[in-house]
C-alpha positions in Angstrom: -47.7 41.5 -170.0 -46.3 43.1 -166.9 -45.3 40.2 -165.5 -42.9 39.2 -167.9 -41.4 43.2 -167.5 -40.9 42.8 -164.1 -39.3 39.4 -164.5 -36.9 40.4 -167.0 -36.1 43.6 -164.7 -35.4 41.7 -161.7 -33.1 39.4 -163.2 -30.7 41.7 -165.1 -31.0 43.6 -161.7 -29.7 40.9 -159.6 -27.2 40.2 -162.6 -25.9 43.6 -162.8 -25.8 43.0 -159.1 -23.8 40.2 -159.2 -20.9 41.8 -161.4 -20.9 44.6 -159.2 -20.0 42.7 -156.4 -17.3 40.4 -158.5 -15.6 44.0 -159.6 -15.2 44.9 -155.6 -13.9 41.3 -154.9 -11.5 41.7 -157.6 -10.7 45.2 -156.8 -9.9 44.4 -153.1 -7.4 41.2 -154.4 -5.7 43.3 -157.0 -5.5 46.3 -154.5 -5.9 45.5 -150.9 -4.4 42.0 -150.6 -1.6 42.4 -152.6 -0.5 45.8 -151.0 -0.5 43.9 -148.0 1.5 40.9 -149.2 3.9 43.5 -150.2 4.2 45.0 -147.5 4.6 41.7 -145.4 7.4 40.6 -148.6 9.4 44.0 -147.7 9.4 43.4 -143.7 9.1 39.7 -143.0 12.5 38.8 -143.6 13.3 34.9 -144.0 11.7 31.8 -145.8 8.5 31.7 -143.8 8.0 35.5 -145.3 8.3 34.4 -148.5 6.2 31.8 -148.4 3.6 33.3 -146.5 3.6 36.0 -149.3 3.7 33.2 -152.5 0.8 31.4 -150.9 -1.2 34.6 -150.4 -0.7 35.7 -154.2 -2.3 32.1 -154.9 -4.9 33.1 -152.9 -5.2 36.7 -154.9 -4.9 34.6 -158.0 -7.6 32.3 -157.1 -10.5 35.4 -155.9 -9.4 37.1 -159.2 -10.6 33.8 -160.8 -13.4 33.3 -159.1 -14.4 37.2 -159.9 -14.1 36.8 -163.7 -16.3 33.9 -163.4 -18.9 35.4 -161.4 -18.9 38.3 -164.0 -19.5 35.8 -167.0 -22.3 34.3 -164.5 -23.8 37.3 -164.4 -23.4 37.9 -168.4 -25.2 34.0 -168.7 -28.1 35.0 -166.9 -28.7 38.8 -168.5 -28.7 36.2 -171.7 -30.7 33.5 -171.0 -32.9 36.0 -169.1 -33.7 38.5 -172.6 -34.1 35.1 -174.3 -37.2 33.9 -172.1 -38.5 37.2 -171.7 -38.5 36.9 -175.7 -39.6 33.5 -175.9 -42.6 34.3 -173.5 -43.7 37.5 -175.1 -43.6 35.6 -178.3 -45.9 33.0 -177.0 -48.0 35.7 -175.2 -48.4 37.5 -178.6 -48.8 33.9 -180.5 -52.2 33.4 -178.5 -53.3 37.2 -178.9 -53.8 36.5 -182.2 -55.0 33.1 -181.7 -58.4 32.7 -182.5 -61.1 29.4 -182.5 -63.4 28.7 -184.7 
């Protein structure tokens, strides 16, 4: 039976893990990159400014995404990881009470 504890513990660790890590990539495009596009928009003056600064709030757009994503990854597996840890300590308990005659 400890097996499947320590299975199910290591997963939603490394899932709880993973969102962590999507929140600070998200945090640093919301915050950090687009400070700094701002801050290039208010003294780059010209079209190459500007367009520096539209293709780097793609490119916030884009890690934003790719954060929200990695958060619903890490929802999947908490999910499919409590469903086999219930599927297998249904089976464990299924041949428990097995018994041959």
């Amino acid at each position: 039976m400890g097996k499947i504890d320590i299975d199910l513990s290591k997963a939603i660790g490394q899932a709880e893990e993973l969102e962590r890590i999507s929140n600070k990539l998200s945090q640093i495009a919301k915050q950090n990159m687009s400070d700094s596009i701002s801050n290039i928009y208010r003294n780059w003056e010209g079209d190459n400014g500007a367009e520096f600064c539209r293709k780097g709030n793609v490119i916030v757009e884009d890690i934003d995404e790719l954060a929200t994503k990695l958060n619903s990854v890490a929802a999947k597996i908490k999910v499919v990881a409590k469903r086999t840890y219930d599927a297998e300590k249904k089976i464990q308990d299924i041949a428990m009470k097995r018994t041959y005659e």
